[in-house]
VOKOL-804944 format. One record per atom (N, C-alpha, C): x, y, z; residue in three letters; residue number from 1. Coordinates in Angstrom, 1 decimal, decimal comma, always signed. Atoms other than C-alpha are relative to their C-alpha. Layout:
{{X; Y; Z}; ALA; NUM}
...
***
This chain:
{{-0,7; -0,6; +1,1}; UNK; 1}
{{+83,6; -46,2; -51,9}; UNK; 1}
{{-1,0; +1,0; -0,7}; UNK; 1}
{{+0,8; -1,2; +0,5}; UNK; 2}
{{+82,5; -43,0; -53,6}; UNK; 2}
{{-0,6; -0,1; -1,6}; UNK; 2}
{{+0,5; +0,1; +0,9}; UNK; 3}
{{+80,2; -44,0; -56,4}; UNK; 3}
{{-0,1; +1,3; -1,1}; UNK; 3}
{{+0,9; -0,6; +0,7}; UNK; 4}
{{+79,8; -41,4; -59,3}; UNK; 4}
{{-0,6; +0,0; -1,8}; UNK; 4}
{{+0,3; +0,3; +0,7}; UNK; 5}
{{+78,1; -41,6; -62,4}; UNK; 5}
{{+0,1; +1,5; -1,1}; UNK; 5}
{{+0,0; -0,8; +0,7}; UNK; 6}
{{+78,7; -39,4; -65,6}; UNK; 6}
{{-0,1; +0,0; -1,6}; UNK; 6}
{{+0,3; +0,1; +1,2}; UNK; 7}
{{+77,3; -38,5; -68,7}; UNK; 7}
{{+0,6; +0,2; -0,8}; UNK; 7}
{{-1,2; -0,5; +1,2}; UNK; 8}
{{+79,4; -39,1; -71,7}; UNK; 8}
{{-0,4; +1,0; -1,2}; UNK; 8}
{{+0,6; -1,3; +1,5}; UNK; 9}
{{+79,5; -36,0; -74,6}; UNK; 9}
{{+0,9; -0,5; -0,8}; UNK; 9}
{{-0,5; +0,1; +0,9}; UNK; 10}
{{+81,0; -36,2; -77,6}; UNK; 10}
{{+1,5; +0,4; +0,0}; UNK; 10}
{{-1,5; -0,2; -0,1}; UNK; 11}
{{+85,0; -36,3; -77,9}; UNK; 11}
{{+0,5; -0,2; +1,6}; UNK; 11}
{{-0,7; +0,4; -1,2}; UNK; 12}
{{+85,1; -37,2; -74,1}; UNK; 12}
{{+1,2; -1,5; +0,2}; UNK; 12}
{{-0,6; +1,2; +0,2}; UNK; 13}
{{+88,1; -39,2; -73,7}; UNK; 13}
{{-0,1; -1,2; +0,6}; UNK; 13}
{{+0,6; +1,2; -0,4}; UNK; 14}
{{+86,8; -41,8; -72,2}; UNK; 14}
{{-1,0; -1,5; -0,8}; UNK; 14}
{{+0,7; +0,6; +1,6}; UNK; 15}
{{+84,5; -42,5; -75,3}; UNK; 15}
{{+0,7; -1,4; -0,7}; UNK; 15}
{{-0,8; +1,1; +0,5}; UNK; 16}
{{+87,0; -45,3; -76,8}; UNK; 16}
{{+0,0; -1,0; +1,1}; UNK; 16}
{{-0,4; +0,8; -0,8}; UNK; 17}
{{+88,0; -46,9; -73,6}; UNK; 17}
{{-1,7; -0,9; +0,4}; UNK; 17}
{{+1,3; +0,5; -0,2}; UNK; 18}
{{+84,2; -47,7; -72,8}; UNK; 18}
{{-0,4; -0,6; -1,1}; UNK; 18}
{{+0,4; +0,7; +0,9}; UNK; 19}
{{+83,5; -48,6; -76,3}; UNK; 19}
{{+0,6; -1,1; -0,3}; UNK; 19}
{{-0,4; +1,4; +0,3}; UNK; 20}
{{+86,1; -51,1; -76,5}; UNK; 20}
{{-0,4; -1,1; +1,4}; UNK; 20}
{{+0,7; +1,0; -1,1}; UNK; 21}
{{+84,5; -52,7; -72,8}; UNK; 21}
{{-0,9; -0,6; -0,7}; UNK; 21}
{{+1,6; +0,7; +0,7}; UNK; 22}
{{+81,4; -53,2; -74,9}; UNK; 22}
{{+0,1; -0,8; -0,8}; UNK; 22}
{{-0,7; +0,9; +1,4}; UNK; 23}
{{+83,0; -54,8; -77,7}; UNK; 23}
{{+0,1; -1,1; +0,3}; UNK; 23}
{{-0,6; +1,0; -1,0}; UNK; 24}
{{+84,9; -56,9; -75,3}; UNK; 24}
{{-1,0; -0,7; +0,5}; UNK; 24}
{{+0,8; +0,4; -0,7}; UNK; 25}
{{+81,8; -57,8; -73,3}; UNK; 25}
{{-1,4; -0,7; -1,0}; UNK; 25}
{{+1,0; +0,1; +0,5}; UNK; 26}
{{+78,9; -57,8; -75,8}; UNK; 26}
{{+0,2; -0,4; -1,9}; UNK; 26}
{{-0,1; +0,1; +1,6}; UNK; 27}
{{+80,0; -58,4; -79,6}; UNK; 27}
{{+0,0; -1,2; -0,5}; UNK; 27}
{{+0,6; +1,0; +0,3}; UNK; 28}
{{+78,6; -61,0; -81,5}; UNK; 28}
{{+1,5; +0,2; -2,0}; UNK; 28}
{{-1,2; +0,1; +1,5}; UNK; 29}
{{+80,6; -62,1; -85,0}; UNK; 29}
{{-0,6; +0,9; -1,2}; UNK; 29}
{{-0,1; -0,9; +1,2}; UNK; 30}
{{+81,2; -59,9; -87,6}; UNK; 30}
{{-0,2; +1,3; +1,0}; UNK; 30}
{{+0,8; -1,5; -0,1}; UNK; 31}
{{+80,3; -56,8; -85,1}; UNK; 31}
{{+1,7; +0,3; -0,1}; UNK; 31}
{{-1,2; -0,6; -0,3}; UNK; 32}
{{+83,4; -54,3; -84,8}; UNK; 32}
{{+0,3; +0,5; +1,5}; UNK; 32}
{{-0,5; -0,5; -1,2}; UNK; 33}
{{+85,1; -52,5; -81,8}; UNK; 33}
{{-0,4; +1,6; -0,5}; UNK; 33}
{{+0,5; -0,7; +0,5}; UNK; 34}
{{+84,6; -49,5; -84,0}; UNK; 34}
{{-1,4; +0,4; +0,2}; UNK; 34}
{{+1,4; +0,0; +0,0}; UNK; 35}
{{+80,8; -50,0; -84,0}; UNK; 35}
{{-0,3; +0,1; +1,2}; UNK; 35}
{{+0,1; -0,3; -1,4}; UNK; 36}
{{+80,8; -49,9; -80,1}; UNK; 36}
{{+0,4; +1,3; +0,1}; UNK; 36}
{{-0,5; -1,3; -0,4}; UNK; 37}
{{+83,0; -47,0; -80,1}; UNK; 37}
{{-1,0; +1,2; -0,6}; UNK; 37}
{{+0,9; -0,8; +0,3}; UNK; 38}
{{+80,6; -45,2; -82,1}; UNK; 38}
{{-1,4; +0,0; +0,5}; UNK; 38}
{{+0,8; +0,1; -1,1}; UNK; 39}
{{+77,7; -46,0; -79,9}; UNK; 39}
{{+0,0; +0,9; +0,9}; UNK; 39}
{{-1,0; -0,7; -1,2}; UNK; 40}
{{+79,7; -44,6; -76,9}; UNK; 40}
{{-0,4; +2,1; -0,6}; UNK; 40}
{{-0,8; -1,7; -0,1}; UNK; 41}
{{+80,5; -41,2; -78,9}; UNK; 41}
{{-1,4; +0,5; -0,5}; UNK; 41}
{{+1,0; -0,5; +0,5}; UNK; 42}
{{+77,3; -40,5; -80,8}; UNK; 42}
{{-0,7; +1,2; +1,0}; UNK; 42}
{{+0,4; -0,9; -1,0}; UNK; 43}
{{+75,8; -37,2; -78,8}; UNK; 43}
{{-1,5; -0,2; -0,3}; UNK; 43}
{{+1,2; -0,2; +0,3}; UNK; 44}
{{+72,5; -36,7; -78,3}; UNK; 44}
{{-0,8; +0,6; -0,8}; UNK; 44}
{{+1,4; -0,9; +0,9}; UNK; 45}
{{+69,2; -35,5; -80,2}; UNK; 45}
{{-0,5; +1,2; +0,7}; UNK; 45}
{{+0,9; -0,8; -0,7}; UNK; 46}
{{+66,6; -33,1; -79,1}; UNK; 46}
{{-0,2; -0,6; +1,3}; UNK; 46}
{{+0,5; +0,7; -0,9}; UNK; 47}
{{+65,0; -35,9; -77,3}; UNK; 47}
{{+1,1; -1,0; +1,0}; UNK; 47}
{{-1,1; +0,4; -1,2}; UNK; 48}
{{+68,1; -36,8; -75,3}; UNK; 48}
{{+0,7; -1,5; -0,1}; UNK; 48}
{{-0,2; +1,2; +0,4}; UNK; 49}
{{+68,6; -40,0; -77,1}; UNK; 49}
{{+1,4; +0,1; -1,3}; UNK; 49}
{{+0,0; +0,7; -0,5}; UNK; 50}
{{+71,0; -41,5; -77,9}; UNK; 50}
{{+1,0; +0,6; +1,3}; UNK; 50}
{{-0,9; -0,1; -1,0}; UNK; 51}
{{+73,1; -41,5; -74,2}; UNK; 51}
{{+1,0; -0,9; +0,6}; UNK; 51}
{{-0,9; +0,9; -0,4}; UNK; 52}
{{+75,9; -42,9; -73,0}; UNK; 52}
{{+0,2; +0,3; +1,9}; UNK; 52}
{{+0,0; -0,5; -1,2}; UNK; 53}
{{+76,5; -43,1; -69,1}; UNK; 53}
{{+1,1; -0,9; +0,7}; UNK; 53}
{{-1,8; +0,2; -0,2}; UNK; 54}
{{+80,4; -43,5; -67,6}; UNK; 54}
{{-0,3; -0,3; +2,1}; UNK; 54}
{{-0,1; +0,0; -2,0}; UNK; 55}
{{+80,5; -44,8; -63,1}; UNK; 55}
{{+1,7; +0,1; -0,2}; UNK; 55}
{{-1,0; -0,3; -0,4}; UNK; 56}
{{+83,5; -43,7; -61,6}; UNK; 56}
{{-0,2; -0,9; +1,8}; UNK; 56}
{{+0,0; +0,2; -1,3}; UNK; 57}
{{+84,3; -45,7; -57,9}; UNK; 57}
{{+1,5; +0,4; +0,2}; UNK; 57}
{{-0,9; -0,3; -0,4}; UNK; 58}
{{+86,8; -44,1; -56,3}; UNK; 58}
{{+1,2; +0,8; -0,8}; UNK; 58}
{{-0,9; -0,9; +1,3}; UNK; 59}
{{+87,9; -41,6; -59,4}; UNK; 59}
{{+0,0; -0,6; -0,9}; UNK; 59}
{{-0,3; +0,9; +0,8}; UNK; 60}
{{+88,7; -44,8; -61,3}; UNK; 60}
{{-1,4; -0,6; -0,7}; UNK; 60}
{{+1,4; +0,2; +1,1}; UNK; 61}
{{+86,3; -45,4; -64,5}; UNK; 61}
{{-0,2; -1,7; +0,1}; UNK; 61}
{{+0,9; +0,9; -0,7}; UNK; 62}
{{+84,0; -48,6; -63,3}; UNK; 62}
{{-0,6; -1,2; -0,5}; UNK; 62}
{{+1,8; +0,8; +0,4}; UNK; 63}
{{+80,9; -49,4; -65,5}; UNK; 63}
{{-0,1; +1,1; -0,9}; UNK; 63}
{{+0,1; -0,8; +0,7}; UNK; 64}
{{+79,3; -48,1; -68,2}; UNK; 64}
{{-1,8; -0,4; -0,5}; UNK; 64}
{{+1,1; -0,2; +1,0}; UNK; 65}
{{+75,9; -47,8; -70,0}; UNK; 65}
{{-0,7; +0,4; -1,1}; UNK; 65}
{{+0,4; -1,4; +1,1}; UNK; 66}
{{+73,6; -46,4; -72,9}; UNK; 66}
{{-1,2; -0,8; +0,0}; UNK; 66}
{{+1,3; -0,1; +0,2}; UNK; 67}
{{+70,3; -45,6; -73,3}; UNK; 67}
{{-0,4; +0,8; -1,5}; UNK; 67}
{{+0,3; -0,7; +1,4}; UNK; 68}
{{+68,9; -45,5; -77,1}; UNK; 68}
{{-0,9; -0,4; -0,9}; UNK; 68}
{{+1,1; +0,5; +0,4}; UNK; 69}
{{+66,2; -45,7; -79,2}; UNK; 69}
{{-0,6; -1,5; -0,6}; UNK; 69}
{{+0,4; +1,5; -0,1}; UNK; 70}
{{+66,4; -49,4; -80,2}; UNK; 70}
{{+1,0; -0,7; -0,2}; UNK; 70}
{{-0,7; +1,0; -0,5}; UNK; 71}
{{+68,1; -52,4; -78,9}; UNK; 71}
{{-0,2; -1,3; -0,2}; UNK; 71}
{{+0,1; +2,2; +0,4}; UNK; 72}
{{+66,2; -55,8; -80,0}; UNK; 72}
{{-1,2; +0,6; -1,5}; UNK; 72}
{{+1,0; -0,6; +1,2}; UNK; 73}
{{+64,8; -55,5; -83,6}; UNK; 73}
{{-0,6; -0,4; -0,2}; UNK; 73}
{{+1,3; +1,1; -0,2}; UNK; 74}
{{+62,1; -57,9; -82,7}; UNK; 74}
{{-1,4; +1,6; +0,3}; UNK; 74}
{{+1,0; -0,8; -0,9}; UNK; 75}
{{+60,5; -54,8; -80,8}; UNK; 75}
{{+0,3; +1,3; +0,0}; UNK; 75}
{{-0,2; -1,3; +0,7}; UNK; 76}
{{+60,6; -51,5; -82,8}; UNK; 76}
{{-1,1; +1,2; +0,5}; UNK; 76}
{{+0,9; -1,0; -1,0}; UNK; 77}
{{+57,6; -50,4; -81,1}; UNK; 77}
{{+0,0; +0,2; +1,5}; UNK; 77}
{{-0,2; -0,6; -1,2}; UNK; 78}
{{+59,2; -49,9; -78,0}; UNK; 78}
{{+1,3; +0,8; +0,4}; UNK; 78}
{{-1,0; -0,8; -0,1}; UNK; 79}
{{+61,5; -47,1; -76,8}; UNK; 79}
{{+0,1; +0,6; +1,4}; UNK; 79}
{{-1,6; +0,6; +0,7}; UNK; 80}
{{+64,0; -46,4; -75,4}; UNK; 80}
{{+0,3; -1,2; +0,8}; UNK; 80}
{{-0,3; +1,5; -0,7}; UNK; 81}
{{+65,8; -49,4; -74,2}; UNK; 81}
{{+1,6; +0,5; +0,6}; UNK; 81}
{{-1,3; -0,1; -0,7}; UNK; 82}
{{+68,4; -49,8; -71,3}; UNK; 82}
{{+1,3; -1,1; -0,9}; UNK; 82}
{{-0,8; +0,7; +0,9}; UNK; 83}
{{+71,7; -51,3; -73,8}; UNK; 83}
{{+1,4; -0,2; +0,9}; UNK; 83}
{{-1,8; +0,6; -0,5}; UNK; 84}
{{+75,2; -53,0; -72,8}; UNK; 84}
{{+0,4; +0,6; +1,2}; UNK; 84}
{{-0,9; -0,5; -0,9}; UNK; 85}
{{+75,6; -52,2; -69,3}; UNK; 85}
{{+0,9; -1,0; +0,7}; UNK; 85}
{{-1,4; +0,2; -0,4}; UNK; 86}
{{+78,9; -53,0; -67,7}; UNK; 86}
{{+0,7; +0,1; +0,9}; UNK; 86}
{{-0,7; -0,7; -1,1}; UNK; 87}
{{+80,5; -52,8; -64,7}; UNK; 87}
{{+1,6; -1,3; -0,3}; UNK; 87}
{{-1,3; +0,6; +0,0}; UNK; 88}
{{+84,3; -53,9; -64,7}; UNK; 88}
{{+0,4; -0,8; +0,9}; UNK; 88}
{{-0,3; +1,0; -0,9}; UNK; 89}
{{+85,3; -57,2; -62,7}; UNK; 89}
{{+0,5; +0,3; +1,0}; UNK; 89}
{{-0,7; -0,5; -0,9}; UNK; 90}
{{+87,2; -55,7; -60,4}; UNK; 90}
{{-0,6; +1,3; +0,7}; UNK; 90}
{{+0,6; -1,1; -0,3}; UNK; 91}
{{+84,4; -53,2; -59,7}; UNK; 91}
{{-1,6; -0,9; +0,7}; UNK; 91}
{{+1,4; +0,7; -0,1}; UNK; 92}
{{+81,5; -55,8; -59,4}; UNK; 92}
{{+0,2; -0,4; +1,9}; UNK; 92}
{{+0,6; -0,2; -1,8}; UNK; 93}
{{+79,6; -56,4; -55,8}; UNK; 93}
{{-0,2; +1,3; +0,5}; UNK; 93}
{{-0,1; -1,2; -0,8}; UNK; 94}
{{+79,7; -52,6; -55,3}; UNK; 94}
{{-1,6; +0,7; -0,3}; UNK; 94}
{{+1,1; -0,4; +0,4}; UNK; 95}
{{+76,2; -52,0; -56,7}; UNK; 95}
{{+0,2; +1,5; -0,8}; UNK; 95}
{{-0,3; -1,1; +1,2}; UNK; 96}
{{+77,4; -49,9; -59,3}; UNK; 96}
{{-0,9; +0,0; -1,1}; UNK; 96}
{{+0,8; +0,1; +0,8}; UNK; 97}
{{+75,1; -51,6; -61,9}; UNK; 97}
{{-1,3; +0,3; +0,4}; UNK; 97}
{{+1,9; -0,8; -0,5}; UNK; 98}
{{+72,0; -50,6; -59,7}; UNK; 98}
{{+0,3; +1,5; -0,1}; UNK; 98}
{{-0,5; -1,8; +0,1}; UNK; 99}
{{+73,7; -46,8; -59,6}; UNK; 99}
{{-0,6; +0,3; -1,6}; UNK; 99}
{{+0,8; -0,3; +1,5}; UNK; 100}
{{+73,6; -46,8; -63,5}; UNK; 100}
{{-0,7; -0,3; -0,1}; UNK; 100}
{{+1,5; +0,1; +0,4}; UNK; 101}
{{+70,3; -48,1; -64,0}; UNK; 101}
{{-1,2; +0,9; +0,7}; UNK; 101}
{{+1,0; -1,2; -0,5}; UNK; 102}
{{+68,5; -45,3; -61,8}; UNK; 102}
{{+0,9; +1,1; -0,4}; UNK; 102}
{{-0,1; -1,3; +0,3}; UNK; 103}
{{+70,9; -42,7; -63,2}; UNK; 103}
{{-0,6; +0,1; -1,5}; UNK; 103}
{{+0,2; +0,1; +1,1}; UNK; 104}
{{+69,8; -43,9; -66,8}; UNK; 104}
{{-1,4; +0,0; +0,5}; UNK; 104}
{{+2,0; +0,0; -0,2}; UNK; 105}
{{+66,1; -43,8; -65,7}; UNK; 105}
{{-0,7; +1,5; +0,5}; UNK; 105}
{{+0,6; -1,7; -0,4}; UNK; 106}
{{+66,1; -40,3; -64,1}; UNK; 106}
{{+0,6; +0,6; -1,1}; UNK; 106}
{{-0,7; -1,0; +1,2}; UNK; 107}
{{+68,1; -39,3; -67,6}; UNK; 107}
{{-1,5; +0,1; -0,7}; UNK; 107}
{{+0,9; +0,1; +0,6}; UNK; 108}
{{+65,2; -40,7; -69,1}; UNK; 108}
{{-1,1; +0,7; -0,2}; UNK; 108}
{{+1,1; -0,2; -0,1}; UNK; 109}
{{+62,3; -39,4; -67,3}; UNK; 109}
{{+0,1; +1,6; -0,1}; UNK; 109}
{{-0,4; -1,2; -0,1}; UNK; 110}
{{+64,2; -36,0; -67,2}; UNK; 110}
{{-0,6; +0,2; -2,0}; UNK; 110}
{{+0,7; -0,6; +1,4}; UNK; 111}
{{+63,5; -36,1; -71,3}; UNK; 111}
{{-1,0; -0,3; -0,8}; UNK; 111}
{{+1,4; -0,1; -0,1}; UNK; 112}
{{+59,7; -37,0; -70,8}; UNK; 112}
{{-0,2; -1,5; -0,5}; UNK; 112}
{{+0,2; +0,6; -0,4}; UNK; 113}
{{+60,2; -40,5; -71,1}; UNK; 113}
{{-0,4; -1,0; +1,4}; UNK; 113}
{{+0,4; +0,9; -1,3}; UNK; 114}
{{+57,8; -42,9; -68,6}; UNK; 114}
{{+0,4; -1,5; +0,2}; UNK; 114}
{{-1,0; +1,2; -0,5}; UNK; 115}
{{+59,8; -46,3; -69,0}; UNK; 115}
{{+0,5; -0,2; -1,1}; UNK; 115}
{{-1,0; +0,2; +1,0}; UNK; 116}
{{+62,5; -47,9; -70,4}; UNK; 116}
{{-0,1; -1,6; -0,1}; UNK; 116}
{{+0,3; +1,2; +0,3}; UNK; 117}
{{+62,8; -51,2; -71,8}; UNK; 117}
{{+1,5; -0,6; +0,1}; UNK; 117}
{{-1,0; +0,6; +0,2}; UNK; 118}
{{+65,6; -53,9; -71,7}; UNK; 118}
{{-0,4; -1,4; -0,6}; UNK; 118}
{{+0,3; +1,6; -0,2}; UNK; 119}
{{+66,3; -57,5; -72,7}; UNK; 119}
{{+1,2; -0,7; +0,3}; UNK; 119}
{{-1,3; +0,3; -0,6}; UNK; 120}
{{+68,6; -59,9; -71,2}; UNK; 120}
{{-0,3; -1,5; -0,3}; UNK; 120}
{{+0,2; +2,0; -0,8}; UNK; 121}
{{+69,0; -64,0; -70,7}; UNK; 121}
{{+0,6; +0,0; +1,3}; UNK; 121}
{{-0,5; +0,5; -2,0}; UNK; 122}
{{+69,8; -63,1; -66,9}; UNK; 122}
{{-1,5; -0,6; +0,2}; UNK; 122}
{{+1,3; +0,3; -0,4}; UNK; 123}
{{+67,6; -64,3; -64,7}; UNK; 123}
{{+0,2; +0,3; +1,2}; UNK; 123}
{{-0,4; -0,4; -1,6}; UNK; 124}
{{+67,2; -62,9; -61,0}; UNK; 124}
{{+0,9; +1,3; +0,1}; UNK; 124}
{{-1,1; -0,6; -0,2}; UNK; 125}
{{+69,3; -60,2; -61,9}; UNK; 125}
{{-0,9; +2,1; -0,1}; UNK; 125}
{{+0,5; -1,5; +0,2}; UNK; 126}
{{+67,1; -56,9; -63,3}; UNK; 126}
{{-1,2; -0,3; +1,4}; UNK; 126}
{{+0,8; +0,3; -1,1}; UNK; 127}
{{+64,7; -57,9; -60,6}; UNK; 127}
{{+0,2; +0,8; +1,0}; UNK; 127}
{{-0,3; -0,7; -0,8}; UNK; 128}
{{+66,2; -56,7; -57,9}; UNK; 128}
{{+0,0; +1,2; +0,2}; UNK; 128}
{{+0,0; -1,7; +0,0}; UNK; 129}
{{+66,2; -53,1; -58,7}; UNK; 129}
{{-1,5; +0,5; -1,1}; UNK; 129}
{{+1,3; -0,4; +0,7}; UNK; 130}
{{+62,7; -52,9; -59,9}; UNK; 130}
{{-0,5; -0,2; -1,5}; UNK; 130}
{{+0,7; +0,3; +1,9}; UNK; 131}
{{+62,2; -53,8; -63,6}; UNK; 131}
{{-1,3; -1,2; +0,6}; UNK; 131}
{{+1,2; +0,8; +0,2}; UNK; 132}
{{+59,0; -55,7; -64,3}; UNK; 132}
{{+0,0; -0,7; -1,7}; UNK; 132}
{{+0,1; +1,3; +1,2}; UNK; 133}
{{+59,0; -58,9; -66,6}; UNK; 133}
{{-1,2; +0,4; -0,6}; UNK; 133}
{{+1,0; -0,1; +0,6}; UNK; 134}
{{+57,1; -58,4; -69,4}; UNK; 134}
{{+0,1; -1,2; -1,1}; UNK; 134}
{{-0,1; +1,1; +0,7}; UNK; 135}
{{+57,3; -61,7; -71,2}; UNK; 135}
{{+1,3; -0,5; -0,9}; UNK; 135}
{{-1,5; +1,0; +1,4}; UNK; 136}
{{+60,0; -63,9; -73,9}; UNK; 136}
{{-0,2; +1,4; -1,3}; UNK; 136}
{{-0,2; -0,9; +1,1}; UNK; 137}
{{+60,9; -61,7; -76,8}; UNK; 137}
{{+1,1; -0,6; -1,0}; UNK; 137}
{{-1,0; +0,7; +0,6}; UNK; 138}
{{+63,1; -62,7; -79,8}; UNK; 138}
{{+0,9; +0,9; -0,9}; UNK; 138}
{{-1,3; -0,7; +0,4}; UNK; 139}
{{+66,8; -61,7; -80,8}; UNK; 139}
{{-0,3; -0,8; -1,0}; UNK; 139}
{{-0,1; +0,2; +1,4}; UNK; 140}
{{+67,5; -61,5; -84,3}; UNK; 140}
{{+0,9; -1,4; -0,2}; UNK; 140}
{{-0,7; +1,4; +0,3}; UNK; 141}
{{+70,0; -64,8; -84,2}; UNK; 141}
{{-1,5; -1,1; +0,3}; UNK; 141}
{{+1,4; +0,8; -0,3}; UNK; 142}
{{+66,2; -66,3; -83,1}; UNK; 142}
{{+0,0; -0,6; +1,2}; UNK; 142}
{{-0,1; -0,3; -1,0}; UNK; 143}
{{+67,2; -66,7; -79,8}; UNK; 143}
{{-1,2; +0,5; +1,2}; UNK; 143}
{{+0,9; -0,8; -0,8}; UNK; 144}
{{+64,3; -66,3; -76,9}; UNK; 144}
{{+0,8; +0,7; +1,4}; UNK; 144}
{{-0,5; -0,6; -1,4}; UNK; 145}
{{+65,4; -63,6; -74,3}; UNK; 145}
{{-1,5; +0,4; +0,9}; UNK; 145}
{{+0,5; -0,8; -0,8}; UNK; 146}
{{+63,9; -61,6; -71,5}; UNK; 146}
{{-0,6; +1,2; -0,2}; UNK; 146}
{{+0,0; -1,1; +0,5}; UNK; 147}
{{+61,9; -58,7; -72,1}; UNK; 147}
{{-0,4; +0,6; +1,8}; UNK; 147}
{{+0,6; -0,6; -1,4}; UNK; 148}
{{+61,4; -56,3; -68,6}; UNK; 148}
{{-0,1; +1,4; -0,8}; UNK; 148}
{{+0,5; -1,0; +0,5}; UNK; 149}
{{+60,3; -52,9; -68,8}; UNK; 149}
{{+0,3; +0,9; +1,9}; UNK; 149}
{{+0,2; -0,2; -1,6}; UNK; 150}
{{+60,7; -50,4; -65,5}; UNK; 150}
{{-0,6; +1,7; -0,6}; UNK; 150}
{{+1,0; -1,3; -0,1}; UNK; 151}
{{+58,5; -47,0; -65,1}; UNK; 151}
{{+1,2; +0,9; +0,4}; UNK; 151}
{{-1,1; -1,1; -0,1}; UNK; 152}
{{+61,1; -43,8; -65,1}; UNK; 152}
{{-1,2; +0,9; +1,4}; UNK; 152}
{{+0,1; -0,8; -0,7}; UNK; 153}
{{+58,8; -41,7; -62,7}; UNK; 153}
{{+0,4; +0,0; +1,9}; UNK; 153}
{{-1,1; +0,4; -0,9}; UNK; 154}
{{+60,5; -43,4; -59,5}; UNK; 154}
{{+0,9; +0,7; +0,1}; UNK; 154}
{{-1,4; -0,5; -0,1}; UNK; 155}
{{+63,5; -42,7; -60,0}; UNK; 155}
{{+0,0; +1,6; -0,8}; UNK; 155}
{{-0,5; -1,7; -0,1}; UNK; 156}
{{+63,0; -38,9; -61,2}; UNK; 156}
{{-1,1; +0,7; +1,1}; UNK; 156}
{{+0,9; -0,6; -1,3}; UNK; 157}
{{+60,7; -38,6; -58,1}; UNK; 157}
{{+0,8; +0,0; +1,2}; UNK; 157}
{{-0,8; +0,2; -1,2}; UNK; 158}
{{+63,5; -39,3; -56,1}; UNK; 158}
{{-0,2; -1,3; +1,1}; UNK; 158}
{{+0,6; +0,9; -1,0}; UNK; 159}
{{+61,8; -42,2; -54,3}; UNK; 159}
{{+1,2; -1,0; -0,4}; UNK; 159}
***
């Protein structure tokens, strides 16, 4: 299936429909659908932050991503961080979510950052496409997650 990945801009209509996946997938009490949606639409800075990033398999919108200056408020001194990626049930097994995580990393290194950061409670899962564990870290409910970190010059070296 014809994988492609694309960068969301501002008023793209797609903007909504992705921010309510996130909502749907990732929203903790009291957050909004709203507050996702504006995630999604926010355009970029100078420094190419924040970004949003849309997969398409087979024409049909997929998965989704964003890459933005901060994602766990435990760890303010790290930037940017890979945030709420997404692939849609009926899109998963296609390695869609490895697609967006090297298009979000050559976005990255394209705007002179050298890694990106995430955190997760997967386990076995950022592994596979190259992230590196960089120890427990703590979400604001106090919660210990996952912190990995993966080097952007890879993936905008083409390797």
């Amino acid at each position: 299936m014809d994988i492609r990945i694309k960068k969301l801009c501002e008023g793209d209509p797609l903007n909504d429909t992705v921010g309510q996946w996130l909502y749907d997938e990732f929203a903790r009490p009291n957050e909004s659908a709203d507050f996702f949606k504006n995630l999604v639409a926010c355009g970029s800075g100078a420094d190419g932050l924040p970004a949003a990033f849309a997969a398409y398999a087979g024409g049909q919108p997929a998965g989704a991503v964003l890459l933005q200056r901060a994602d766990l408020m435990s760890r303010q001194d790290l930037w940017p961080w890979l945030a709420c990626i997404y692939v849609r049930p009926q899109y998963r097994g296609l390695h869609i979510g490895a697609e967006l995580q090297r298009e979000l990393c050559r976005y990255a290194a394209k705007h002179g950052f050298e890694r990106v950061y995430l955190y997760t409670d997967l386990i076995n899962y950022y592994e596979k496409t190259g992230w590196i564990y960089a120890g427990q870290c703590m979400e604001c409910d106090g919660s210990a997650k996952q912190l990995f970190y993966k080097d952007t010059e890879a993936e905008h070296d083409g390797r």
